[in-house]
N, C-alpha and C positions, 0 to 999 in steps of 0.2 A: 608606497604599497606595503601591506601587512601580510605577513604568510603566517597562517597556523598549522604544524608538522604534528603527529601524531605518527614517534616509532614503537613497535613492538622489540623489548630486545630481553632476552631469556625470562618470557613469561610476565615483564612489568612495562606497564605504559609511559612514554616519555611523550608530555609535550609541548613543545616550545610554539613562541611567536615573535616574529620578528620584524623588523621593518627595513625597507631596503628603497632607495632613490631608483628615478627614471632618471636613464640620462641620454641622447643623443646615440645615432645608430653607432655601434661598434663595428669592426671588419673583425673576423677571423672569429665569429662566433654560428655560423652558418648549420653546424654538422649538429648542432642541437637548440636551434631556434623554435619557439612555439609563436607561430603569428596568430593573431586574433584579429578578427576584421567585422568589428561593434557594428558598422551600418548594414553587415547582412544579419537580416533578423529569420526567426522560425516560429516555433511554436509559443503559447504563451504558457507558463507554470500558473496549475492553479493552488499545491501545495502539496505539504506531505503528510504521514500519519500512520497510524498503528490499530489492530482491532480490538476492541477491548469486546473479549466471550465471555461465557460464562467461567472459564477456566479464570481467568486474567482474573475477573473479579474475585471469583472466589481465594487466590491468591492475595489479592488486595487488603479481605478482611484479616487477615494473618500476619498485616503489617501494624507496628502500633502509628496511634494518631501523626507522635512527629515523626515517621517514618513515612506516612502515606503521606504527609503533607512534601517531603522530603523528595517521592517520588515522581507526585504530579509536577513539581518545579522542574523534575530534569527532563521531564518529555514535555512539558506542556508550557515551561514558562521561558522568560524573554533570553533568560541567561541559558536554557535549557537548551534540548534539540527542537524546540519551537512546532511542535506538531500544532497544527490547528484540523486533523481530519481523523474521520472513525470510520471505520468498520465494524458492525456488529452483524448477529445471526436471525434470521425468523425462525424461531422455535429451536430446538437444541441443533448442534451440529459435533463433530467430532471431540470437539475442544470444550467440552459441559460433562459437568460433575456427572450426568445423568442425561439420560433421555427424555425431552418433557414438549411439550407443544399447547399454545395456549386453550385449545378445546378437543376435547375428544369425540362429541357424543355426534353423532353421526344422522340422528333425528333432530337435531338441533337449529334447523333453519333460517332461524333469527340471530343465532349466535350470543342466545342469553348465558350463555355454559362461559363464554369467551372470557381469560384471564391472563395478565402480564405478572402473576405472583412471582412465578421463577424469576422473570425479568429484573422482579423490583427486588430481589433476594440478592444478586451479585452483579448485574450487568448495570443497572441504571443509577445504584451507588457510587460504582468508579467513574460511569458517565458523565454523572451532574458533577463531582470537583472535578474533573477534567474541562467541561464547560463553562464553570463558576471562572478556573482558572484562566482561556481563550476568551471570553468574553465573547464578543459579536466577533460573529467569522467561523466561529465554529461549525464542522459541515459534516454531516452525518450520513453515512448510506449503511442500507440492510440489505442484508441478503439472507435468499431462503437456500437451507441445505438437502428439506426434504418437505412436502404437504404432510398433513396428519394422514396417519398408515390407513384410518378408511376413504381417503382421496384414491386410492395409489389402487394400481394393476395387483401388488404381490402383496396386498394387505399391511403390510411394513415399512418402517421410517427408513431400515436399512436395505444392503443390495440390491440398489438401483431401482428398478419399478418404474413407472409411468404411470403422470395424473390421468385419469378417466376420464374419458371426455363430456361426461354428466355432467363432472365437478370442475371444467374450468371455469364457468359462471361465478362459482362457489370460489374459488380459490383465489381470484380477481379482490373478492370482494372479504376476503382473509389480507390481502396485503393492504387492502385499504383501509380495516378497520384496524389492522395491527399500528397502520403509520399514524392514523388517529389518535389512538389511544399513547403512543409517544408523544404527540403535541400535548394530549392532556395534561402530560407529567412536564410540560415545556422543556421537551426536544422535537427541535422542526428537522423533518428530515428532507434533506437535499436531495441524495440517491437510492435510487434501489439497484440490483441488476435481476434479473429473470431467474435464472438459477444458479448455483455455484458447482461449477463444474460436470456440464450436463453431458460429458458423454463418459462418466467416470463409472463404474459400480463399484461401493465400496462396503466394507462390514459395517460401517458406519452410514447414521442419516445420509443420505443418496436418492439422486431421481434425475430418471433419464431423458433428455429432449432431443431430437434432431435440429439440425435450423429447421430446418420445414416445420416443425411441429412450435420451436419456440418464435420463428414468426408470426406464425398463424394465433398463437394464442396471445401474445401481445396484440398483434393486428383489431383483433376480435375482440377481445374480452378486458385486458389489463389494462389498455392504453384509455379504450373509453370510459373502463368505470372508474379509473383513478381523474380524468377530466369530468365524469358525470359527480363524483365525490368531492369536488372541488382541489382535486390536488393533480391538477395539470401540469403546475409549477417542477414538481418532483422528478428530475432526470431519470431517464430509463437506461442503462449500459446493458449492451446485451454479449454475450460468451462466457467471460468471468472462467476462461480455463487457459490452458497453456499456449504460447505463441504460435507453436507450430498451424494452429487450423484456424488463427484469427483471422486472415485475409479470407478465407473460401467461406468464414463465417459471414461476415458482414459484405461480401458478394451477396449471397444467397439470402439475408436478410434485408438489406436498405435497398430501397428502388423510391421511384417517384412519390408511391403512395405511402411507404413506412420511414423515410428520411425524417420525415418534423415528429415521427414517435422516438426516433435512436436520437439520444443524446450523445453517445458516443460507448467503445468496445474495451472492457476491461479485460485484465489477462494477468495470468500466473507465470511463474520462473519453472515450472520442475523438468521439464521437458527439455533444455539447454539455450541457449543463448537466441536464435533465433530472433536477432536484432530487425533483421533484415524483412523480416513479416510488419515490424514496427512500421518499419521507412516503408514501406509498400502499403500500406491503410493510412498512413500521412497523406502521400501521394493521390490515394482513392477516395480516402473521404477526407479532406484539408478540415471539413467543419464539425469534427467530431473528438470528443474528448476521447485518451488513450490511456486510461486510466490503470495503472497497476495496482493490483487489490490482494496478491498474496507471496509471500515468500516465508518460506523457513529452514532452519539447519534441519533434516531429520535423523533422526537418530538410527532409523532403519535401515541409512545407506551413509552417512556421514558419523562422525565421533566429534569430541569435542575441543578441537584442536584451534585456540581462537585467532589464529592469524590467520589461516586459510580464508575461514569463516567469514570473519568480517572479509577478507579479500573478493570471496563471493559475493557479498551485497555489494563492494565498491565497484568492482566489473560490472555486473547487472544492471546498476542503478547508473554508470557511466554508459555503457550499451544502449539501454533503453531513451537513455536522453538524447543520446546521438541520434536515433531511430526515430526519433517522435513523441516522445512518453508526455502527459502532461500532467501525470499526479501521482505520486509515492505512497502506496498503502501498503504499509509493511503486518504480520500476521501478528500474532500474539503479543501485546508489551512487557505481559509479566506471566511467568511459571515460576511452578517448585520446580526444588533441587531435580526431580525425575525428568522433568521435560511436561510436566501436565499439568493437573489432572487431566484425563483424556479417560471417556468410559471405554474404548478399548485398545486403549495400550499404543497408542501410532504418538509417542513421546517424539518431540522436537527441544530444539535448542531455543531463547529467546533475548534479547539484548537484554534483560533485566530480570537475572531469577531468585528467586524467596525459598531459602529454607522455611518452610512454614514451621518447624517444632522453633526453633528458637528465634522466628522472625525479622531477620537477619538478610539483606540484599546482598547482591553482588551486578555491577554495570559489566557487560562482557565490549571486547575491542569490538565488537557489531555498532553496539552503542553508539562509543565513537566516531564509526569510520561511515557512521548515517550521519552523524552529526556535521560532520566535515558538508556536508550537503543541504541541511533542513536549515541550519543558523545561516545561512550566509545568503541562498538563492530568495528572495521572498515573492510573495505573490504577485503575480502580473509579470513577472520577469520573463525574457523572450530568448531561448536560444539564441548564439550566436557563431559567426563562423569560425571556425580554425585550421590552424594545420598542425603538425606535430612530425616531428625528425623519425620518428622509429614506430614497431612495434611493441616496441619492452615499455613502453610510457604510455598511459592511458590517460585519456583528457575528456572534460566536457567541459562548458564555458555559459554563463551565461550575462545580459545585462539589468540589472536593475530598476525597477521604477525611477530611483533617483539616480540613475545613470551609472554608479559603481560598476564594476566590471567582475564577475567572480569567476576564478577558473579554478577546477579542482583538478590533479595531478593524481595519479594511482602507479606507488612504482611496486613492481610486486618481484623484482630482482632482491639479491641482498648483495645487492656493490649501490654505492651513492651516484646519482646521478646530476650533470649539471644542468642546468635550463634556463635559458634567457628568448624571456618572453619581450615579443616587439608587438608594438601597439601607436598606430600612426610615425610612425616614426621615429619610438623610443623603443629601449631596450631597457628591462629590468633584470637583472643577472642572482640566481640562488642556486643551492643545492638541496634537492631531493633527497634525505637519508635512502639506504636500503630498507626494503622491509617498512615503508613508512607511505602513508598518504599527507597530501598536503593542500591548504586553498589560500589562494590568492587574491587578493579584494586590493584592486587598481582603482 
């Protein structure tokens, strides 16, 4: 068995890999046994991944050539954190230089005004060597943060608003020809979700749905003109906001007749742990992907203190798997030194950030402590069961296509911890530094 430790200890990364024998059960190792029981299976992982905005990219151009090549290896390649999944935005969202939307003109009804310029300006650059570099496999979903402001109830991309109910014919038919026009540039897109975070109003692109109103317009409008468009294929995820209201969401959305349009319920971390909403939509809908599609530091309520942080995604991303989760979409891959750009100022932290005057990266412990998760679990892999001695030791476990067995450890104490993991009948015995995450591949 191989363990790879990643400790924080005054600000610098240590980390090691080691290898360690199975051998025959031991007595007197009881009070910190981690068992794993490989023939209970759960969910299947379908992978992990990062959004690349318009931010990310416009940070991208401000790296030089071997620097971006430099970069797309550590997210994207085999030795890397192995992302094979995207998120990106329809039309600006928070996280863009600017405000922009691919048509404005409001008499436009063919949609000949319709352009992806912006797109092709920052987003579809980092795109394509991110793609070049996954090759097949690579799996793309959009999401819209706001319709173009003459859609909208308050005239505006920002504070909230509501699509008109004239223009959801119209807006149906806005997601279809935007995912179009990505195949054009060859990127096929896999997901979309409905809206990004519809019961939010913010100074930023925003737009309000209730379920009522965002079933009804999938129901009606999205589901059949993206099957009338010939893009039936394209998963629909519906909520894409925080855990707390995802079970009441997909209650009030999936029934008889909307089940074969929901592909499955994505969701955000801001709102706190709310594991247990997870495992409670597992339980409701078993055939529905639970896709996590945002996380970040923010600056507005967190600093930038990197052990925490990364402690944060290791919890969360441990939590959520316990609960259900089947895909990792982490927020921005790359910012400046600020946390952005961001047209108004809601600066976050991001595993990977670029002084852009002197071009210059730095990997923060986030990086890491994703990575301890994204290289090791691969696709098709199944939950599996475990136990664990305490509270102060965090675990998720998962088995592998090729049968490996990976467990990852979160010890977020600063005293070392011991752990001997039994598995059919063997015990493998290590130490967990303090202050350190670790994964183990049996």
């Amino acid at each position: 068995m191989k363990v790879f430790t990643t400790v924080f200890n005054n600000g610098k990364k240590e980390k090691t890999i080691k290898e360690y024998e199975l051998v025959r059960e031991e007595k007197g190792v009881e009070n910190s046994v981690v068992d794993l029981f490989p023939e209970l299976e759960y969910q299947r992982w379908i992978g992990f991944g990062g959004a690349i905005t318009d931010a990310a990219g416009y940070v991208y151009t401000k790296l030089s050539d071997q620097d971006k090549k430099k970069v797309i290896d550590l997210y994207y390649g085999e030795d890397g954190n192995r992302y094979k999944m995207v998120r990106s935005h329809i039309d600006s969202c928070d996280f863009s230089v600017d405000m922009y939307c691919a048509m404005n003109d409001p008499e436009d009804r063919d949609m000949k005004s319709f352009s992806l310029e912006r797109d092709e300006k920052y987003i579809l650059p980092l795109m394509k060597d991110a793609q070049d570099k996954v090759g097949q496999g690579f799996d793309i979903m959009l999401t819209p943060w706001s319709p173009p402001a003459f859609m909208k109830t308050n005239n505006s991309r920002t504070h909230g608003g509501k699509l008109k109910p004239e223009y959801h014919q119209f807006w149906a038919d806005y997601f279809c020809r935007y995912i179009k026009e990505y195949e054009k540039r060859g990127f096929k897109v896999n997901r979309i979700t409905i809206q990004n975070e519809p019961l939010a109003v913010q100074t930023w692109d925003s737009c309000i749905f209730t379920p009522e109103e965002e079933k009804a317009f999938m129901k009606d409008y999205l589901y059949p003109t993206l099957v009338k468009n010939g893009l039936g294929d394209v998963k629909i995820n519906i909520w894409d906001h925080n855990k707390e209201r995802m079970v009441e969401w997909g209650q009030i959305i999936i029934d008889e007749e909307t089940d074969k349009m929901v592909d499955g319920i994505a969701f955000h971390w801001y709102s706190g742990d709310h594991f247990e909403s997870i495992d409670i939509c597992r339980q409701l809908f078993p055939n529905k992907e639970l896709i996590f599609t945002e996380s970040c530091i923010e600056y507005s309520r967190f600093d930038t203190d990197e052990l925490r942080n990364a402690r944060m995604y290791a919890h969360d991303i441990i939590g959520d798997m316990n609960g259900g989760m089947t895909a990792f979409i982490d927020w921005n891959i790359l910012l400046d030194k600020q946390g952005g750009p961001n047209h108004v100022g809601n600066f976050c932290d991001a595993p990977i950030m670029v002084d852009t005057e002197t071009g210059e990266y730095v990997t923060k412990l986030s990086f890491d402590y994703i990575g301890h998760f994204s290289k090791y679990i691969e696709k098709d892999a199944r939950r599996i069961g475990f136990s664990k001695p305490n509270k102060d030791i965090e675990i998720t476990a998962f088995k592998n296509p090729d049968g490996s067995i990976v467990t990852v450890l979160l010890n977020p104490t600063d005293r070392e911890m011991p752990i001997h993991i039994r598995i059919n009948g063997d015990i493998v015995s290590f130490v967990v530094p303090g202050d350190a995450i670790a994964t183990a591949i049996i």
